[in-house]
One Martini backbone bead per residue (centre of mass of N, CA, C, O) as a GRO file, in nm:
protein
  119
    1UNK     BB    1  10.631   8.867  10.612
    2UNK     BB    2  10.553   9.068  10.898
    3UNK     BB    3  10.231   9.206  10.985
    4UNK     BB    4  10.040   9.409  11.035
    5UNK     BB    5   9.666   9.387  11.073
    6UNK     BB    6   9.711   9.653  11.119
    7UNK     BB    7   9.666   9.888  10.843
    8UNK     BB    8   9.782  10.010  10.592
    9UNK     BB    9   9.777   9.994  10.222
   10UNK     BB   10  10.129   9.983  10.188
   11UNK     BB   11  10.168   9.757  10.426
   12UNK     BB   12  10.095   9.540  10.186
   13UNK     BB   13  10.229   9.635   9.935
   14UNK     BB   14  10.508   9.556   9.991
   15UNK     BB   15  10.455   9.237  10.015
   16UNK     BB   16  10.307   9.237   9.733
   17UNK     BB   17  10.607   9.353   9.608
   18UNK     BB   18  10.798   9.101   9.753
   19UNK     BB   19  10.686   8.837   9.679
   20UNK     BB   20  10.598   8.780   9.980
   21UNK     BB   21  10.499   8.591  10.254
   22UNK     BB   22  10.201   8.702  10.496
   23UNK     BB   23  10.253   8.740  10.828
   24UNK     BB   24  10.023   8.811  11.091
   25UNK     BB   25   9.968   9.070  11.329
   26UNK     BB   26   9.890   9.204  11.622
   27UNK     BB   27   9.779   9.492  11.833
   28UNK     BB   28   9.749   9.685  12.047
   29UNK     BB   29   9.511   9.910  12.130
   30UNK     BB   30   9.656  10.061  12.400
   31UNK     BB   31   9.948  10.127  12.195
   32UNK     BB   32   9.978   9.975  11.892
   33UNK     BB   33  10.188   9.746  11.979
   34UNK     BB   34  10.300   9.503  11.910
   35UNK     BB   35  10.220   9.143  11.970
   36UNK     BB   36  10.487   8.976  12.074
   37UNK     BB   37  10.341   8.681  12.060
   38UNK     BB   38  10.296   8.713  11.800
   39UNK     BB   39  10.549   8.796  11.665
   40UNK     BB   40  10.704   8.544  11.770
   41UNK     BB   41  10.509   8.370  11.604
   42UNK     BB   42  10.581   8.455  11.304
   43UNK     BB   43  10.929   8.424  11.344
   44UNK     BB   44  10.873   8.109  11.351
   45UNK     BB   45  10.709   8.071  11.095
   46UNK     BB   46  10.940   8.257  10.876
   47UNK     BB   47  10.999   8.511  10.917
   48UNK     BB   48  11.263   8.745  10.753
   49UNK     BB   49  11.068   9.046  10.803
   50UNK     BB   50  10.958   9.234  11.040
   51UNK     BB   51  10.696   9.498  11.056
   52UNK     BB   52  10.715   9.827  11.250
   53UNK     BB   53  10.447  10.056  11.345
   54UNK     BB   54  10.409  10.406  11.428
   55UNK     BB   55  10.136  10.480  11.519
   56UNK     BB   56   9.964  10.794  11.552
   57UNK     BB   57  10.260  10.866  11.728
   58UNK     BB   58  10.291  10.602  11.844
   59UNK     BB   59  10.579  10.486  12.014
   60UNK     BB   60  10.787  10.187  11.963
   61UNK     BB   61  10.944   9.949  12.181
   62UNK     BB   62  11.248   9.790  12.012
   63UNK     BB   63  11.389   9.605  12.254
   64UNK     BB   64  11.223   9.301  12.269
   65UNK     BB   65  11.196   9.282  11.957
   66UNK     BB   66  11.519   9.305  11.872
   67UNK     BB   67  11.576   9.050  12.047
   68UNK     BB   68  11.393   8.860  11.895
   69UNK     BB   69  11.511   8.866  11.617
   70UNK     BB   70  11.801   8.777  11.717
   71UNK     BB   71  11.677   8.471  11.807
   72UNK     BB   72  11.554   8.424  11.486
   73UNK     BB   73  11.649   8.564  11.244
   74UNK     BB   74  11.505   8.864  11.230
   75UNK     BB   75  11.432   9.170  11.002
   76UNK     BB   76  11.358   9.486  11.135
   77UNK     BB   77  11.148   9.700  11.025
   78UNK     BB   78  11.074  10.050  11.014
   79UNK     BB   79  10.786  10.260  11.028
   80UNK     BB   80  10.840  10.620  11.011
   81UNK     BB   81  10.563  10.765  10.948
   82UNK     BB   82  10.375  10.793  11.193
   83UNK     BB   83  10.529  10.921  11.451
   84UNK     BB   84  10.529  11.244  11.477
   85UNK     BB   85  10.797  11.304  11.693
   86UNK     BB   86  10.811  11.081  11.901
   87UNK     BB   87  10.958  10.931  12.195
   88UNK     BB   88  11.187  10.632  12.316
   89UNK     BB   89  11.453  10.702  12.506
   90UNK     BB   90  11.549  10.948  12.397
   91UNK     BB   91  11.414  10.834  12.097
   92UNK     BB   92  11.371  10.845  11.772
   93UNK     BB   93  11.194  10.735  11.541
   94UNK     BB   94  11.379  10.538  11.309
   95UNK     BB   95  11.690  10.441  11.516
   96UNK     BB   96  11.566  10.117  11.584
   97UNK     BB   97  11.702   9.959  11.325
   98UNK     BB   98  11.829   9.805  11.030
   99UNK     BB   99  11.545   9.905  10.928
  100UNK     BB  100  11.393  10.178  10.756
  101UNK     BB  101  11.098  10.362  10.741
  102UNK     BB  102  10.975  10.691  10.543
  103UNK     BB  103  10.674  10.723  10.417
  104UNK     BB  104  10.460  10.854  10.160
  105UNK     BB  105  10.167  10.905  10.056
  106UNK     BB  106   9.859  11.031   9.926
  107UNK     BB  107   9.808  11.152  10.255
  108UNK     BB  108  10.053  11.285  10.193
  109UNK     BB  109  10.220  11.585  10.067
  110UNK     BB  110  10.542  11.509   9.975
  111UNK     BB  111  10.575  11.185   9.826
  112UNK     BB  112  10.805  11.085   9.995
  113UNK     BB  113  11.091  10.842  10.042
  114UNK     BB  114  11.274  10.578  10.260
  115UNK     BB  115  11.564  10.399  10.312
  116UNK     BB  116  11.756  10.295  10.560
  117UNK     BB  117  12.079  10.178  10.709
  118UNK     BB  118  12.294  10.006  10.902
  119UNK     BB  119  12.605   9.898  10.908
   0.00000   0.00000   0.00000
């Protein structure tokens, strides 16, 4: 499983909660988004999954990710918990991945998840 280096503790212990092996990419300082060539070097790497997460409200645009993941044969999980309603091509995040979530932890006030997927 791909994830980001820098993340909240929800998204590591998701990886360590599906015993998978987390292969770590960097992100963008000025962007929040991931370092595509490191995000495809985790794919190359073996990651079956990799999670992109919309940092601080800034929504990260999943038209490259998702290319290269489909080069890779690697489902892209989509992070929309901390999107804040901002939009990428005039679509909100949470509806650009085959697998999304949406989830609150201890420091969001509804404590509720949700996982999407699309047919």
């Amino acid at each position: 499983m791909g994830l980001p280096a820098y993340g909240c503790y929800d998204l590591a212990t998701a990886g360590d909660g599906a015993d998978a092996p987390v292969l770590l990419y960097d992100v963008d300082p000025r962007t929040l988004a991931p370092d595509l060539a490191q995000l495809e070097a985790t794919m190359r790497e073996g990651a079956a999954a990799v999670v992109v997460a919309h940092f601080y409200g800034c929504p990260v645009d999943l038209a490259d990710i998702n290319r290269a993941a489909a080069t890779h044969g690697t489902v892209v999980i989509e992070d929309a918990a901390q999107a804040l309603g901002g939009t990428v091509r005039d679509r909100q995040p949470g509806v650009k991945a085959p697998l999304r979530s949406s989830a609150s932890g201890a420091a969001k006030p509804d404590r509720g998840s949700a996982v999407l997927s699309s047919p």
